[in-house]
C-alpha positions as CSV (number, residue, x, y, z in Angstrom):
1,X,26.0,39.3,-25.2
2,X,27.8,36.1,-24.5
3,X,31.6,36.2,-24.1
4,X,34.1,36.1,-21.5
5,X,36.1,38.8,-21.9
6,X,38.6,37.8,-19.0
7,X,39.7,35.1,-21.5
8,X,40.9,38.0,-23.3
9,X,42.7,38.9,-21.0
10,X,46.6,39.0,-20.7
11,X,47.3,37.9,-17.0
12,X,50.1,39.9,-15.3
13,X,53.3,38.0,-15.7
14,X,51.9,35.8,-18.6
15,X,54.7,34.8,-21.1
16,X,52.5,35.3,-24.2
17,X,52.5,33.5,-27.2
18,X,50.0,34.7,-30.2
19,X,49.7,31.5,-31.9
20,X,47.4,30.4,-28.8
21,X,45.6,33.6,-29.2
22,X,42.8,33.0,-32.3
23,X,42.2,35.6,-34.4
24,X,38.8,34.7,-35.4
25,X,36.4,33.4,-33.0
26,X,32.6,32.1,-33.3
27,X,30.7,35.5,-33.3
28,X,28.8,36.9,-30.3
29,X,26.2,37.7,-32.6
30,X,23.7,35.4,-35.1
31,X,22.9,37.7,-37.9
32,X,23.9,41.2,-39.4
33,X,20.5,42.7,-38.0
34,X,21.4,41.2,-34.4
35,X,24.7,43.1,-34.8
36,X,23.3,46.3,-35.4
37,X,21.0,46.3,-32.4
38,X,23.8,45.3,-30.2
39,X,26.5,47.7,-30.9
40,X,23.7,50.1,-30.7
41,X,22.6,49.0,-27.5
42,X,26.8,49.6,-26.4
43,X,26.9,52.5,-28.0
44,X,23.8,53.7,-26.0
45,X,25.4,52.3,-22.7
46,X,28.5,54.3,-23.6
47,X,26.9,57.6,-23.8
48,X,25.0,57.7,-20.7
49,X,28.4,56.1,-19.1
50,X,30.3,58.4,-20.8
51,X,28.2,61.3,-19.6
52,X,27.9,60.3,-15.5
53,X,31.9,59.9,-16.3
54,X,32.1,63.6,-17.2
55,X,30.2,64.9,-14.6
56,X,31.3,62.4,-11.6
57,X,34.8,64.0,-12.7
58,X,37.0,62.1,-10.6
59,X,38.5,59.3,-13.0
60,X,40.2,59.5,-16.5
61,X,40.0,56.6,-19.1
62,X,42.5,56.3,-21.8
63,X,41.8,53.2,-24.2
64,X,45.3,52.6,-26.2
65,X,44.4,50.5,-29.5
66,X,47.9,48.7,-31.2
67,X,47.7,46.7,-33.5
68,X,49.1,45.3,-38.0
69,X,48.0,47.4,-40.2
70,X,44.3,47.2,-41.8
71,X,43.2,45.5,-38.1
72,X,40.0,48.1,-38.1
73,X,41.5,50.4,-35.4
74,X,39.8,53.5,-37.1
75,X,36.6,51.6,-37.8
76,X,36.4,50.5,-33.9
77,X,37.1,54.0,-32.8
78,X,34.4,55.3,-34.8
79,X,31.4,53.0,-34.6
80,X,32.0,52.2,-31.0
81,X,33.0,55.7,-29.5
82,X,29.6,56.9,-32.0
83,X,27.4,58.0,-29.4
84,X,30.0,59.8,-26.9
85,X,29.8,63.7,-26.9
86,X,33.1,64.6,-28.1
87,X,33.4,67.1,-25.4
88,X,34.3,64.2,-23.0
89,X,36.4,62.4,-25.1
90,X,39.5,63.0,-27.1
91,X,41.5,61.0,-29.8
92,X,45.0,61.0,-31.0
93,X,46.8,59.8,-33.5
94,X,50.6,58.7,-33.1
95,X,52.6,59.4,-36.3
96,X,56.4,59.5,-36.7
97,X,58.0,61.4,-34.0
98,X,58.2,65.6,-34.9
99,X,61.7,67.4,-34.4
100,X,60.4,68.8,-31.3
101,X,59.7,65.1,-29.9
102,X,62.9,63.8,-30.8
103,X,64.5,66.3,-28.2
104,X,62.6,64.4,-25.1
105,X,62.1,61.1,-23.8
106,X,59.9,58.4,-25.7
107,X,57.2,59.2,-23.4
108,X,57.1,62.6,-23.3
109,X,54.4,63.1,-26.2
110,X,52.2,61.0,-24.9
111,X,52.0,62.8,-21.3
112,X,50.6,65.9,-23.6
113,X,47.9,64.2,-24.9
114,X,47.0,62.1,-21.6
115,X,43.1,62.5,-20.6
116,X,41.6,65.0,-18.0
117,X,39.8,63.9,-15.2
118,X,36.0,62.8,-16.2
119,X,37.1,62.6,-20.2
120,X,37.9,59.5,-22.4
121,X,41.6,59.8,-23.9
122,X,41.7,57.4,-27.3
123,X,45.4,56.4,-28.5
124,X,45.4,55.1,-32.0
125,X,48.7,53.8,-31.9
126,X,50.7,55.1,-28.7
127,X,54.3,55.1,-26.6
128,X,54.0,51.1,-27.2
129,X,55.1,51.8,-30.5
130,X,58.2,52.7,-29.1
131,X,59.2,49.2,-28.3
132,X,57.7,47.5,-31.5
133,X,58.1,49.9,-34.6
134,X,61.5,50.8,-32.8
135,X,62.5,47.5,-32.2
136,X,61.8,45.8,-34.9
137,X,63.8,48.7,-37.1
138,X,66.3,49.1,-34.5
139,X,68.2,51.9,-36.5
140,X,65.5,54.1,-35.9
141,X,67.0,54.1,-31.7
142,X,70.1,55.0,-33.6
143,X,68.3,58.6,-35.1
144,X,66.5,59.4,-31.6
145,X,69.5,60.8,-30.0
146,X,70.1,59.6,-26.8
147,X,74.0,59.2,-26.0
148,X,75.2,56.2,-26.8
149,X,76.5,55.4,-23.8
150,X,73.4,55.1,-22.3
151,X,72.0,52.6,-24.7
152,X,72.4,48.9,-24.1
153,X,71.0,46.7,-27.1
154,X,71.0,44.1,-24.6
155,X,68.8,46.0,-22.2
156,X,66.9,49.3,-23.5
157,X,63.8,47.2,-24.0
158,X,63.4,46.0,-20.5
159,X,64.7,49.4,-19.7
160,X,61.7,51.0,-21.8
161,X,59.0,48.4,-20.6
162,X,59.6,49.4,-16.9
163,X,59.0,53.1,-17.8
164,X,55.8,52.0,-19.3
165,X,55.0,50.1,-16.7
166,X,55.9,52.8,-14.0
167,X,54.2,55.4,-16.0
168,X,50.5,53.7,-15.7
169,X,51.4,52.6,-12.0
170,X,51.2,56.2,-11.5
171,X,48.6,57.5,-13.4
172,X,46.4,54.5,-12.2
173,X,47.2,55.7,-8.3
174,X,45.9,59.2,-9.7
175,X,42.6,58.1,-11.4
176,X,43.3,57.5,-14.4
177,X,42.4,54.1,-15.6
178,X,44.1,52.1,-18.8
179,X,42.4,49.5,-20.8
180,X,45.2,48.6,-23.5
181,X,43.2,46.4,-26.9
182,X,45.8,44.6,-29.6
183,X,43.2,43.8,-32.3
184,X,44.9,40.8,-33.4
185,X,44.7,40.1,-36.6
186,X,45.8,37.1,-39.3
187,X,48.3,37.4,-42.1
188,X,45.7,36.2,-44.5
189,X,43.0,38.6,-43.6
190,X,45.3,41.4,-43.6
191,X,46.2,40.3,-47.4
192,X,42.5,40.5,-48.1
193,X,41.7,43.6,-46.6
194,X,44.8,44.9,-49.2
195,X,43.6,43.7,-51.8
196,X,40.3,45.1,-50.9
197,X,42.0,48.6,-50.8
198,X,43.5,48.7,-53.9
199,X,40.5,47.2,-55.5
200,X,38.1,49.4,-54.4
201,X,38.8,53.4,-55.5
202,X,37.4,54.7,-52.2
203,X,39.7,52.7,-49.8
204,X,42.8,53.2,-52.5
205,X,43.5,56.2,-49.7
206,X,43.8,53.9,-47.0
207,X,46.5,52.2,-48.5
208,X,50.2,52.8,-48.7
209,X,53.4,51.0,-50.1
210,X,55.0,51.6,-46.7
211,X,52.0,48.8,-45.0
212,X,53.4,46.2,-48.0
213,X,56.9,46.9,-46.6
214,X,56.1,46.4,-43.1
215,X,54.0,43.4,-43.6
216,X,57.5,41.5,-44.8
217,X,58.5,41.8,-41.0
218,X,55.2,40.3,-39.8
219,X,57.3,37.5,-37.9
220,X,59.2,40.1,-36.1
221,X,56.5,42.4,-35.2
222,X,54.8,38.9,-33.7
223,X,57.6,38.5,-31.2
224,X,57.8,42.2,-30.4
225,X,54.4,42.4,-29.3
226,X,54.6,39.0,-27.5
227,X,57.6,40.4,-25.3
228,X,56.1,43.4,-24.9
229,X,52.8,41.9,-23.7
230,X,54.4,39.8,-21.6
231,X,56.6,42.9,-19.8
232,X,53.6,45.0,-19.6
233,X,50.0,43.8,-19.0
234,X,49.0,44.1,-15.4
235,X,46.2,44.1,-13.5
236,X,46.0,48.0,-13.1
237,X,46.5,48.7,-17.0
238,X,45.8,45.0,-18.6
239,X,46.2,44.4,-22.4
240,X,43.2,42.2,-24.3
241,X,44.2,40.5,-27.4
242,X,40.9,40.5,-29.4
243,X,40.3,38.9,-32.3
244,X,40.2,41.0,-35.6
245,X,39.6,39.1,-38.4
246,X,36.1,39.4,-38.1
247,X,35.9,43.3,-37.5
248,X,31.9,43.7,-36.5
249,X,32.7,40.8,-33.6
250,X,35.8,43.0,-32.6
251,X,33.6,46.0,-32.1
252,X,31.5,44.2,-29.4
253,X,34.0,42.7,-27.5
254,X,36.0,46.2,-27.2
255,X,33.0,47.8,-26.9
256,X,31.7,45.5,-24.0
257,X,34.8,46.0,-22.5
258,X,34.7,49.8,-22.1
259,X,30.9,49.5,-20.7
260,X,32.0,47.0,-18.4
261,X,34.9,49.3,-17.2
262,X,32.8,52.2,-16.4
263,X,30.3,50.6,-15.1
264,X,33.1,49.3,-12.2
265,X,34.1,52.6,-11.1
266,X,31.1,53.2,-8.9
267,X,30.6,56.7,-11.3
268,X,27.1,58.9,-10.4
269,X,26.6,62.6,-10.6
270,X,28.0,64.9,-7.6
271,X,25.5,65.5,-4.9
272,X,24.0,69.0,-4.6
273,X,25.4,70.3,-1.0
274,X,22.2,72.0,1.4
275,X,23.8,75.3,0.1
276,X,23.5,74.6,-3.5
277,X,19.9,73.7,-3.0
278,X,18.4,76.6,-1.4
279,X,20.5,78.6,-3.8
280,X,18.1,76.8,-7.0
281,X,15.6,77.1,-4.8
282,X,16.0,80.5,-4.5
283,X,17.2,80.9,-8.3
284,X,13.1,78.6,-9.0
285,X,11.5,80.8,-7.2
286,X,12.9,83.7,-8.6
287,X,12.3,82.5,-12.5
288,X,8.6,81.5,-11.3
289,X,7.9,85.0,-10.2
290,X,9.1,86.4,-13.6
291,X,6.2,83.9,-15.3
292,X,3.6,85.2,-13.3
């Protein structure tokens, strides 16, 4: 596979701006067939990854996928993460915030659903929607409760990015590594992929009149991601912008991503101590007795 995913890359302290960002690129790959063999040559890599992950037991990884609506988050999530035993790994969905969420801090949900030790943690949609679908429908701030002396509309955001930002300091320093995708896709192709669902009965599920209304702040969800990129990609939990319209080239890039990740934490399975092998010896000789 070709690509250089560190052009991907936001750099730490980048001021972003989207419109340099493409959302369709030439692919990695030459024909359908060559697609198929290398997403399941990923997937492959994943699972044995995924597997010496799980036993080594000392890191975490939690991949956070943000992105329009109809950008192929589901589809990414389930083609790449195919081949991973869903013992180690774990995916949640983030919907509109329950009662019982409401009475906490904005980041209090996700610390329930963060990853164990040795397990992949998938957010489909996460706590960053808490400074786009909340900023760019400010009143929703207004129905979350805090006192209303402690918000500043001139200052929550940068308020809310540094919690972010604090929060995966710390769970980096404790293992736990972040790899944050925005599947960036185009106005136009998300009109296609529409009409798509509507036109086709089996995909009429997948789409909503509330994705029509949303779509009409498209300019303002553009600059709430750029500021919140900018605020909160670092080099210990670093956000990719990957382009989406073409959704079988955004699967090998993410998927490429998450190999290369792993691969980088040095993972292997825990050394038997002199103890633990006499005690299989003993356990071998023992089961080799009861064959004779």
């Amino acid at each position: 596979m070709h690509f250089d995913h560190e052009a991907l890359r936001i750099k730490e302290g980048e001021q972003v701006n989207l419109k340099k960002y493409p959302t369709l690129v030439d692919p990695v790959y030459s024909s359908k067939e060559e697609y198929k063999v290398m997403l399941a040559d990923h997937v492959e890599q994943l699972s044995k990854l995924q597997q010496v992950h799980y036993a080594d037991n000392r890191y975490s990884l939690m991949l956070v996928f943000q992105a329009m609506d109809a950008a192929g988050k589901d589809g990414i999530i389930r083609h790449v993460m195919s081949g991973v035993n869903p013992q180690g790994c774990q995916v949640f969905s983030f919907k509109h915030p329950s009662a019982e969420e409401l009475e906490h801090d904005f980041l209090w949900k996700s610390y329930r659903c963060l990853p164990e030790r040795g397990r992949i943690g998938i957010f489909n949609r996460s706590y960053y929607e808490e400074v786009l679908i909340v900023r760019v429908h400010s009143e929703i701030l207004e129905m979350q409760g805090i006192p209303h002396e402690l918000i500043n509309k001139e200052s929550v955001w940068d308020h809310r990015y540094q919690s972010i930002v604090d929060m995966e300091k710390h769970l980096h320093r404790n293992g736990t590594r972040i790899i944050k995708f925005f599947l960036h896709l185009s106005k136009e192709e998300q009109r296609k992929r529409f009409l798509d669902r509507i036109d086709a009965p089996a995909k009429n599920w997948k789409f909503s009149v509330s994705d029509i209304e949303e779509r009409k702040y498209w300019k303002e969800y553009m600059l709430a991601y750029e500021a919140c990129f900018s605020a909160t990609s670092s080099k210990h939990a670093p956000w990719y912008v990957v382009p989406a319209d073409d959704k079988q080239n955004a699967r090998l890039m993410v998927s490429q991503i998450i190999v290369h990740t792993l691969q980088g934490l040095g993972l292997s399975y825990p050394e038997a101590s002199p103890q633990r092998l006499k005690e299989l010896a003993d356990i071998r000789k023992h089961l080799m007795e009861e064959g004779g």
